[in-house]
The first five atom37 places (N, CA, C, CB, O) and aatype in JSON, in Angstrom:
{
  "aatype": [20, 20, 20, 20, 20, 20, 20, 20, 20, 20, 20, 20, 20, 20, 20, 20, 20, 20, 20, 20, 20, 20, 20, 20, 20, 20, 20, 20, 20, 20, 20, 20, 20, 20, 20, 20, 20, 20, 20, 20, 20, 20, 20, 20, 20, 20, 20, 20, 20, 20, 20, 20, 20, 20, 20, 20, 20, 20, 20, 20, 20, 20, 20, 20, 20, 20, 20, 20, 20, 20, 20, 20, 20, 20, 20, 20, 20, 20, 20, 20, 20, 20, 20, 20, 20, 20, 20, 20, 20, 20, 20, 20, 20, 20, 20, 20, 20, 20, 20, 20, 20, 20, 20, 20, 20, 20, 20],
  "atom_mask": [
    [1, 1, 1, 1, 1],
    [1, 1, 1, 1, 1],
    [1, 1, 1, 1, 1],
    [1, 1, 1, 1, 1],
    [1, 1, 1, 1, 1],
    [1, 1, 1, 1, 1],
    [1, 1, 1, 1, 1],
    [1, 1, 1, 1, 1],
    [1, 1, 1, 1, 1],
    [1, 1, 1, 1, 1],
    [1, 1, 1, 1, 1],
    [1, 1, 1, 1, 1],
    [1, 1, 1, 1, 1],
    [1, 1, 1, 1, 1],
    [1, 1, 1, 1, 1],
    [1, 1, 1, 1, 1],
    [1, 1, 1, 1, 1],
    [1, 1, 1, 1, 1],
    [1, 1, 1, 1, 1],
    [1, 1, 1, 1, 1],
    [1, 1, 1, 1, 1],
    [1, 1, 1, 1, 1],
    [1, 1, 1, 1, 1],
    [1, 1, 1, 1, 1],
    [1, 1, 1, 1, 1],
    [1, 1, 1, 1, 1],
    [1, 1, 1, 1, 1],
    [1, 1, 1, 1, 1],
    [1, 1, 1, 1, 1],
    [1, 1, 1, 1, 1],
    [1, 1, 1, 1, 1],
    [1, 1, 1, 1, 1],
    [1, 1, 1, 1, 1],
    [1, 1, 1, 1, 1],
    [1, 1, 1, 1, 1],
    [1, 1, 1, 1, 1],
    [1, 1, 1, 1, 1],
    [1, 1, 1, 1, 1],
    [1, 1, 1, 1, 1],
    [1, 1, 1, 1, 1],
    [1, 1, 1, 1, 1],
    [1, 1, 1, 1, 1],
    [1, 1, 1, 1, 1],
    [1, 1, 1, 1, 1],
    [1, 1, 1, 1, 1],
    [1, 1, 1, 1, 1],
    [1, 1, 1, 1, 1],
    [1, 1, 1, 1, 1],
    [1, 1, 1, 1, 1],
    [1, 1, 1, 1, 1],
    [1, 1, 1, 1, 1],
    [1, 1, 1, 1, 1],
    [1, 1, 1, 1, 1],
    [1, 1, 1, 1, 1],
    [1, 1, 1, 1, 1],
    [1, 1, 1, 1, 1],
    [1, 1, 1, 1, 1],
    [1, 1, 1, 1, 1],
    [1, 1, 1, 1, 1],
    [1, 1, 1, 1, 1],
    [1, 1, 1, 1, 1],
    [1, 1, 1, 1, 1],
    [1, 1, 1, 1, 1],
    [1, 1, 1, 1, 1],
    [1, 1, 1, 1, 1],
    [1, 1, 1, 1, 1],
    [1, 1, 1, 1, 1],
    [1, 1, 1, 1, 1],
    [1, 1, 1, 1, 1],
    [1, 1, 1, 1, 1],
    [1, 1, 1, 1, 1],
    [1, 1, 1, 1, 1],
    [1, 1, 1, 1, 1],
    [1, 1, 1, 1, 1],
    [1, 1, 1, 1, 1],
    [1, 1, 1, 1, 1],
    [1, 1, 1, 1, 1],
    [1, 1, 1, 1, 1],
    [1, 1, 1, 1, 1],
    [1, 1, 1, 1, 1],
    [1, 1, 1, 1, 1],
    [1, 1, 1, 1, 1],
    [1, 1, 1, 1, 1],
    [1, 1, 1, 1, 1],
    [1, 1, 1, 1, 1],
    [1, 1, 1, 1, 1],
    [1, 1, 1, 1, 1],
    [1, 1, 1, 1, 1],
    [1, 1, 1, 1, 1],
    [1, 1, 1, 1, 1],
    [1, 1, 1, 1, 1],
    [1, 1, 1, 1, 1],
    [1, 1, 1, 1, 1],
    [1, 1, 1, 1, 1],
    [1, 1, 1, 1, 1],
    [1, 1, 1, 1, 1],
    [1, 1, 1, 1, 1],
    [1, 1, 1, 1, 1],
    [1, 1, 1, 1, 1],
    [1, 1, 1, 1, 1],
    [1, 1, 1, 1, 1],
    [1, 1, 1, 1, 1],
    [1, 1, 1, 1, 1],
    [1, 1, 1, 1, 1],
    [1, 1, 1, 1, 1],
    [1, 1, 1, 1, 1],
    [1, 1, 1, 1, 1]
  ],
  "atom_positions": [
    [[204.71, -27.25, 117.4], [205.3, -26.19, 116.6], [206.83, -26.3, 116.7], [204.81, -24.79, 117.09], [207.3, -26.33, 117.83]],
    [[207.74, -26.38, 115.53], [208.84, -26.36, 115.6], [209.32, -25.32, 116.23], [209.23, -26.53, 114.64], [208.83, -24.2, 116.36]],
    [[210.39, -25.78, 116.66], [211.58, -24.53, 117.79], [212.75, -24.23, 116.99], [212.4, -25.3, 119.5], [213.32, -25.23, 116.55]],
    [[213.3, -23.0, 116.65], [214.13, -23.01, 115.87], [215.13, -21.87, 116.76], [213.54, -22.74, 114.39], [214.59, -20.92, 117.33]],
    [[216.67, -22.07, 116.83], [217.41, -20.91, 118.22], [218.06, -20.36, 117.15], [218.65, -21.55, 119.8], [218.54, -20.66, 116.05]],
    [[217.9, -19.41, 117.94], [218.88, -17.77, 116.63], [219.01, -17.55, 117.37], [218.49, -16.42, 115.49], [218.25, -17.36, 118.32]],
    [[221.15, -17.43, 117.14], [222.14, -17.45, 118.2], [222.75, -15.6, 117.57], [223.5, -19.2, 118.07], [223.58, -15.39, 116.69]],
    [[222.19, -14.85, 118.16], [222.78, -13.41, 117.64], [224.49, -13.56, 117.77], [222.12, -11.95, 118.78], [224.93, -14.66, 118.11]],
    [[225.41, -12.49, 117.5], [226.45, -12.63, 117.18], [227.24, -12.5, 118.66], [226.71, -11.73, 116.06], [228.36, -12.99, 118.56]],
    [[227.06, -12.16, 119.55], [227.42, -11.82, 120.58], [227.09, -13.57, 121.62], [226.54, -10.26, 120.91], [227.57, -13.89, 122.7]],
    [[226.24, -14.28, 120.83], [226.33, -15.45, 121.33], [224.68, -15.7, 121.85], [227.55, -15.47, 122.49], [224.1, -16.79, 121.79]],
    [[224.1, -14.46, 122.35], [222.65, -14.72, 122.99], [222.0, -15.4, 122.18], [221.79, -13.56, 123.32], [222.34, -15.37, 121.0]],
    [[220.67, -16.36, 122.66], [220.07, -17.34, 121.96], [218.73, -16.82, 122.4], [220.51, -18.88, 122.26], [218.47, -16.47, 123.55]],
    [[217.69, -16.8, 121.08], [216.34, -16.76, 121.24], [216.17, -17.84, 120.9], [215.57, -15.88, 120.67], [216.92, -18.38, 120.09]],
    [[215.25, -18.37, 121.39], [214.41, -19.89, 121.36], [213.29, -19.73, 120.89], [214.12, -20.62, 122.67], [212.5, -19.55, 121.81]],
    [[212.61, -19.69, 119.56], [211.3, -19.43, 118.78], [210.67, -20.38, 118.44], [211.39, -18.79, 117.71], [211.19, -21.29, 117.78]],
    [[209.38, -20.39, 118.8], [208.07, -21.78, 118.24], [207.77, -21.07, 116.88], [206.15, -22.02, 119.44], [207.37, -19.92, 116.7]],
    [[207.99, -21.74, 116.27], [207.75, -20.84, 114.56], [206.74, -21.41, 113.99], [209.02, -20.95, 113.3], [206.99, -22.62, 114.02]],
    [[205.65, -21.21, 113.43], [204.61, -21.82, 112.75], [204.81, -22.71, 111.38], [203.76, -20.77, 112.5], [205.34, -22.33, 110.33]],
    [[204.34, -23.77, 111.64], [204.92, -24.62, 109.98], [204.2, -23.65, 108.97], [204.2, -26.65, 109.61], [203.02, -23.3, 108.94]],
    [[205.28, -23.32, 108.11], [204.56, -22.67, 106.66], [205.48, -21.43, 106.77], [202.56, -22.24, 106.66], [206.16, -21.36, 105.75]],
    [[205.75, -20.4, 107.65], [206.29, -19.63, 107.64], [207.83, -19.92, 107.38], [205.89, -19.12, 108.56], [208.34, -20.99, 107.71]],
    [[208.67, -18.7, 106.66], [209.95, -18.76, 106.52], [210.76, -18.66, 108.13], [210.29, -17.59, 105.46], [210.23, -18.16, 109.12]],
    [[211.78, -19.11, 108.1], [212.51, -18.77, 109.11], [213.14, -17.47, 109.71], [213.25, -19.4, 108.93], [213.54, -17.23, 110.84]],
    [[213.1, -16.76, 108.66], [212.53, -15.17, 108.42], [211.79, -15.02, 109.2], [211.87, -14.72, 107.24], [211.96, -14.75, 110.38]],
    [[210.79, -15.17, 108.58], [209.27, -14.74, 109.68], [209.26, -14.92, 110.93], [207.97, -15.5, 109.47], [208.49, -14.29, 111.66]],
    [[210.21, -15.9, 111.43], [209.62, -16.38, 113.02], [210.75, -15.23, 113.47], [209.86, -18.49, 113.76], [210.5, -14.8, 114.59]],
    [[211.84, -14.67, 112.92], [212.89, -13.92, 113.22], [212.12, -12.91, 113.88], [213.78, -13.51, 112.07], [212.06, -12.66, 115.08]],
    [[211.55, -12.36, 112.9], [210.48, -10.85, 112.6], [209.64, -10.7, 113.14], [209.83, -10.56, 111.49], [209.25, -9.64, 113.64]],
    [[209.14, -11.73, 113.18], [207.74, -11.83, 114.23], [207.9, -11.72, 115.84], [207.01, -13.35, 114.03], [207.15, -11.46, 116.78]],
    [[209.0, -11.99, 115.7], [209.67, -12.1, 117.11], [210.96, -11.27, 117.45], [210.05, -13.55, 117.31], [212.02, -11.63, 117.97]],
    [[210.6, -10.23, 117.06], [211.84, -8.99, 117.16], [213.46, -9.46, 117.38], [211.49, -7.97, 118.6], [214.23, -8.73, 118.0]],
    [[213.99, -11.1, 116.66], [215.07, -10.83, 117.05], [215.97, -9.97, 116.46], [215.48, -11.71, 117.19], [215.85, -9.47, 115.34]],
    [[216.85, -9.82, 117.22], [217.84, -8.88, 116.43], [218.54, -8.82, 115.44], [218.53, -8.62, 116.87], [219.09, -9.85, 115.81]],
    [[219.05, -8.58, 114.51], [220.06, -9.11, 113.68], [219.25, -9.81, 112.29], [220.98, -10.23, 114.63], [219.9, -10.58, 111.58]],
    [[218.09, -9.57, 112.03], [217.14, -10.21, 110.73], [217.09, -8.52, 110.51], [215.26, -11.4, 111.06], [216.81, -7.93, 111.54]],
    [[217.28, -7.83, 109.55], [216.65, -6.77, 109.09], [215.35, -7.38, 108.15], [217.73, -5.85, 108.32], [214.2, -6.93, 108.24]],
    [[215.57, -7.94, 107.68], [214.62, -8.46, 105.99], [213.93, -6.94, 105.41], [212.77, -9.94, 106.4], [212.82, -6.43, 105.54]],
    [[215.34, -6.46, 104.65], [214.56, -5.64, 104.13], [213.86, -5.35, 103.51], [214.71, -5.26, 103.98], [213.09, -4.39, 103.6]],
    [[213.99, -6.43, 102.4], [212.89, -6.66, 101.13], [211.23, -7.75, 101.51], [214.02, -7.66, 99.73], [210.38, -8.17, 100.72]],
    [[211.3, -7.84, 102.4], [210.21, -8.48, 103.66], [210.05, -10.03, 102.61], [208.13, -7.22, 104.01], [209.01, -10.64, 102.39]],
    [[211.16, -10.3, 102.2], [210.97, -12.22, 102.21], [211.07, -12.24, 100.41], [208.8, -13.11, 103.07], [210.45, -13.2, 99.96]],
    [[211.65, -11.47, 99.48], [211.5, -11.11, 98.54], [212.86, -11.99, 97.37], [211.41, -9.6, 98.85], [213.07, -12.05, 96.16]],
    [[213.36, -12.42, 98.38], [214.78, -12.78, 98.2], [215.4, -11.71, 97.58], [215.02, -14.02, 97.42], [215.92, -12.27, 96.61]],
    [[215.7, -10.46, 97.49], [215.83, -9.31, 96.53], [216.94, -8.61, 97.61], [214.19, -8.33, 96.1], [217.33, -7.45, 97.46]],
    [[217.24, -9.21, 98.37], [218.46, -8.44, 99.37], [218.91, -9.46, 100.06], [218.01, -7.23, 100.47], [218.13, -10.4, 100.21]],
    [[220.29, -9.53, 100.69], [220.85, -10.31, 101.73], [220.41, -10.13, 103.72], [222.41, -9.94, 101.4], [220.81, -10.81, 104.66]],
    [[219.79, -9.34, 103.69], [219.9, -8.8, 105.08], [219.08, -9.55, 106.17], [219.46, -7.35, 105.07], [218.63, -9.08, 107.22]],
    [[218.96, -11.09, 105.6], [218.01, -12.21, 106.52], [219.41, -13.29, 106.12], [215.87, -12.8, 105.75], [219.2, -14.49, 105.91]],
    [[220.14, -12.99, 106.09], [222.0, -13.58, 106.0], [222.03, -14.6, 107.3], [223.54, -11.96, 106.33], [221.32, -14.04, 108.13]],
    [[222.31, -15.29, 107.61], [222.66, -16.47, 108.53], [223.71, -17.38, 108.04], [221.47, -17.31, 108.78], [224.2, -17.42, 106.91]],
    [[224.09, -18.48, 109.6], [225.07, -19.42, 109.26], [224.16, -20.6, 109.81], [226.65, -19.19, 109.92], [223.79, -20.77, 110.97]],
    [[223.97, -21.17, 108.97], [223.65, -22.65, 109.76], [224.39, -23.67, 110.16], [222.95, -23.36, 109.17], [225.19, -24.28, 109.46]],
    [[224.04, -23.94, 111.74], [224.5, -24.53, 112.45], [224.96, -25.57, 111.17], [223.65, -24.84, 113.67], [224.3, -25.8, 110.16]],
    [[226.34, -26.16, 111.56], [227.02, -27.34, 111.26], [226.05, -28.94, 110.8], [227.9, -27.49, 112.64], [226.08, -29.63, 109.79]],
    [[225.37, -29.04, 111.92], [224.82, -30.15, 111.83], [223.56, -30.38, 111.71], [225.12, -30.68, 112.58], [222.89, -31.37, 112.02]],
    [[223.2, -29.04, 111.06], [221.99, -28.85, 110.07], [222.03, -28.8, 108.95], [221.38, -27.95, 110.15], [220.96, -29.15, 108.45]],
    [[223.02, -28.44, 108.03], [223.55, -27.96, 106.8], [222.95, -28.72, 106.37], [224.84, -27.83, 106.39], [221.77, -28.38, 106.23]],
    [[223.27, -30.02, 105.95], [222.75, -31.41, 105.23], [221.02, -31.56, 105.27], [223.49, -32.86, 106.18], [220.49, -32.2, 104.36]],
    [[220.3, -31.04, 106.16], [219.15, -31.35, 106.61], [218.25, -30.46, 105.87], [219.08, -31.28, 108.02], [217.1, -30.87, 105.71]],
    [[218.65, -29.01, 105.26], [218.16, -28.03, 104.19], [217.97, -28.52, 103.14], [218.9, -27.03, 103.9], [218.62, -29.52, 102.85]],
    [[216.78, -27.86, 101.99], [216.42, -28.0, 100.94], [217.75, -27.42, 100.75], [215.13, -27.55, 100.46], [218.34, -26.83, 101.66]],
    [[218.31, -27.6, 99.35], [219.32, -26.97, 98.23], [218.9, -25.65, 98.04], [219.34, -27.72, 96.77], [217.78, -25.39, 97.61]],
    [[219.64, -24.91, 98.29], [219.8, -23.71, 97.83], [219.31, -23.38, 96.06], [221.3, -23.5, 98.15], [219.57, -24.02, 95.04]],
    [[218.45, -22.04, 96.28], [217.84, -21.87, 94.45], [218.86, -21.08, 94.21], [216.11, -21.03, 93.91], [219.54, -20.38, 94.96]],
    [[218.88, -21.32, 92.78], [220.42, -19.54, 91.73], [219.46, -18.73, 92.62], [220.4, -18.74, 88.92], [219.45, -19.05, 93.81]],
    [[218.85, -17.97, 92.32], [218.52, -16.99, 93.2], [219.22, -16.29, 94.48], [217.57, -17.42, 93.55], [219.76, -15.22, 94.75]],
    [[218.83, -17.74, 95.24], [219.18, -17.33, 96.9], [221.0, -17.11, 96.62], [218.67, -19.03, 98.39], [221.66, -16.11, 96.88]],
    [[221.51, -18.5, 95.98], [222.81, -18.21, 95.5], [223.54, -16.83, 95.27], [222.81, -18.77, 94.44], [224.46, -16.18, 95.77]],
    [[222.57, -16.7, 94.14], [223.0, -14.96, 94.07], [223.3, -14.29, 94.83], [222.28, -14.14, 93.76], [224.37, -13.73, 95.08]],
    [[221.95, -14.28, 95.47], [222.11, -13.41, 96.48], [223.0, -12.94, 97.77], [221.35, -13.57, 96.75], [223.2, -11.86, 98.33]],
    [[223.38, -14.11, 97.92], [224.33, -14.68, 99.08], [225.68, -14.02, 98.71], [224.47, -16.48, 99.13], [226.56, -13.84, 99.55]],
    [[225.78, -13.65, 97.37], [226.9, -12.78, 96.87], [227.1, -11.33, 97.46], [226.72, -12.62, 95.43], [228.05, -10.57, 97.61]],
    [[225.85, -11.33, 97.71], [226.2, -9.76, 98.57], [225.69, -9.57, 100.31], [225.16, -8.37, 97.61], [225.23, -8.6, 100.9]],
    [[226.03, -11.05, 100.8], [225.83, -10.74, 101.97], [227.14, -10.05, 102.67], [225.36, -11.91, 102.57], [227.96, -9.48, 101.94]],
    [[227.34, -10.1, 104.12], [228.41, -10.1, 104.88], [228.89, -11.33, 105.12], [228.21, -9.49, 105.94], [228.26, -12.28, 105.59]],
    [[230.58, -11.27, 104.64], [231.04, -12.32, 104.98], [230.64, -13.67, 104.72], [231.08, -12.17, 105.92], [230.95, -14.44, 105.63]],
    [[229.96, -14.28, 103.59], [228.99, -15.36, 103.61], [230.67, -16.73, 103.2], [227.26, -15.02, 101.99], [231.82, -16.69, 102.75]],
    [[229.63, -17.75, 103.79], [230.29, -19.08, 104.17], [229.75, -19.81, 103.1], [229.96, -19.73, 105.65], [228.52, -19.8, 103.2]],
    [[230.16, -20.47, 102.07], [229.98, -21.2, 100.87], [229.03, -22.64, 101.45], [231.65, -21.55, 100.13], [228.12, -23.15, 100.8]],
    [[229.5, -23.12, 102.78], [228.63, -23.92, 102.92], [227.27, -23.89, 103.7], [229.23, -24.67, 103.22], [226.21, -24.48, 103.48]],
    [[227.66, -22.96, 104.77], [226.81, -22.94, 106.15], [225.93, -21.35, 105.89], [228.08, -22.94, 107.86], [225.11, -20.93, 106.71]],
    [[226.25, -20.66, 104.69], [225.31, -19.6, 104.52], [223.98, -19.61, 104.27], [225.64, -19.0, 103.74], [223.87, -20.24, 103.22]],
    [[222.77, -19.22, 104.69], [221.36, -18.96, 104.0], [220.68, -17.96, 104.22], [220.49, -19.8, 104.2], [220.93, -17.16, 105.12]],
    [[219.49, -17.85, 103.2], [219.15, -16.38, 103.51], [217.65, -17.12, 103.92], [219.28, -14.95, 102.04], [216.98, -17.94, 103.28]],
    [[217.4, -16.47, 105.26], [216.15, -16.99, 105.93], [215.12, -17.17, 105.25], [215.72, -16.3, 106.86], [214.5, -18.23, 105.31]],
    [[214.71, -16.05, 104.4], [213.72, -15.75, 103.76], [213.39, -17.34, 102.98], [214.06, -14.4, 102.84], [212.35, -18.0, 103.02]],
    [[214.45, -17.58, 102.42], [214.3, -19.11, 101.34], [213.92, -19.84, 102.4], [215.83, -19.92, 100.43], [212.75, -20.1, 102.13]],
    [[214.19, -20.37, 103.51], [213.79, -21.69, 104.71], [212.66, -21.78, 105.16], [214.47, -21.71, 106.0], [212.28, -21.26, 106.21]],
    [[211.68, -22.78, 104.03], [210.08, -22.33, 105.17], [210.52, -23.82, 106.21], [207.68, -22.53, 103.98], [211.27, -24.79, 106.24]],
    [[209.44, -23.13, 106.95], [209.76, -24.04, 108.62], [208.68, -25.22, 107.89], [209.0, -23.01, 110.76], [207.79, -25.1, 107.05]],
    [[209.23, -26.43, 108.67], [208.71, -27.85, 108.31], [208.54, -28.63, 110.1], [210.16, -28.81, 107.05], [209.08, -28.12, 111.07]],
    [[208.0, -29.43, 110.15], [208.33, -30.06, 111.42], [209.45, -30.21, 111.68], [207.9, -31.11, 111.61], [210.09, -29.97, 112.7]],
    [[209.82, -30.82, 110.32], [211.36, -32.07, 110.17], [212.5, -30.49, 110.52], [211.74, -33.22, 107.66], [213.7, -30.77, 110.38]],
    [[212.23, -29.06, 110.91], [213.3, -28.08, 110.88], [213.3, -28.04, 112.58], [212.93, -26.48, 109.93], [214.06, -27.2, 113.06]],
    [[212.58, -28.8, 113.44], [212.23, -28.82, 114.78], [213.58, -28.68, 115.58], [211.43, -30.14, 115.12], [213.89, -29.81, 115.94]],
    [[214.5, -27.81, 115.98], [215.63, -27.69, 116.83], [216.97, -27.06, 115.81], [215.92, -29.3, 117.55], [218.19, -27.2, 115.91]],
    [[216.15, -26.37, 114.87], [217.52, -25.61, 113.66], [218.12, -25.0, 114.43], [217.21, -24.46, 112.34], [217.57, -24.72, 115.49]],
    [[218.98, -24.75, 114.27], [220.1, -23.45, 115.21], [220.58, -22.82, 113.78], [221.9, -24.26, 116.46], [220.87, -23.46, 112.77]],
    [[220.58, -21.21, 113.97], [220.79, -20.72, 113.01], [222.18, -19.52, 114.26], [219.13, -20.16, 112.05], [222.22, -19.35, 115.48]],
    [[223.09, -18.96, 113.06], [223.65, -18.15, 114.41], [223.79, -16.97, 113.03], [225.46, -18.88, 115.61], [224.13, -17.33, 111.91]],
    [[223.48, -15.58, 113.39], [223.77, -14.21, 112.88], [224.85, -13.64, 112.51], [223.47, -13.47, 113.58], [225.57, -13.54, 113.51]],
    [[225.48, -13.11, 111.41], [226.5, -12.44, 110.97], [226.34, -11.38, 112.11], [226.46, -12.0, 109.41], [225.36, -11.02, 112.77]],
    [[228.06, -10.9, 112.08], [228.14, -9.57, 112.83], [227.41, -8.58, 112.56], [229.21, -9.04, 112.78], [227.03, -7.73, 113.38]],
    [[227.14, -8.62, 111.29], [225.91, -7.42, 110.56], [225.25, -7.85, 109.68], [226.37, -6.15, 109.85], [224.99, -9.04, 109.46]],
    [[224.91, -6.87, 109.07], [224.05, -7.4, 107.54], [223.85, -6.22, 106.5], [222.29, -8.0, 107.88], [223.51, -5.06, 106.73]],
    [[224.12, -6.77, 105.41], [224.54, -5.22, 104.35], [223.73, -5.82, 103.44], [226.41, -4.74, 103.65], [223.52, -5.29, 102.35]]
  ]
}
């Protein structure tokens, strides 16, 4: 099972076995970390599953859909390159050691 670390903003790291098939979302949620609201529960219809991906993952993501794009318009603070919204990232093997790290918030 892939391992994927969500680095909350304060720096703490959860270390999650996430099930292939599920969004990166889901393993968030499923696993009470902090800092995923998903309010629209995976709908892409809100920003509040907002992340930065690690640097030297960026390249390793499917392309971003207009959609998620959009959406990313109303996150907090979003980063043109290193932004995603969890909900879009389903977990793959090949996502085995993602580091994702949390906006200060999420609106």
């Amino acid at each position: 099972m892939p391992k994927i670390t969500y680095i909350e903003h304060t720096g703490k790291e959860h270390v999650i076995d996430v099930p292939v098939g599920l969004s990166v979302m889901e393993g968030a949620r499923d696993n009470n970390v902090p800092g995923i609201e998903a309010d629209c529960g995976g709908a892409c219809a809100c920003s509040t599953c907002h992340v930065y991906v690690d640097e030297a993952w960026v390249e390793k993501l499917p392309a971003k859909e207009d959609m998620e794009a959009d959406m990313l318009d109303f996150a907090w603070q979003p980063d043109e390159k290193r932004s995603r919204l969890t909900c879009q990232v389903k977990v793959t093997e090949d996502l085995d050691g993602l580091v994702v790290h949390l906006p200060e918030k999420q609106i």
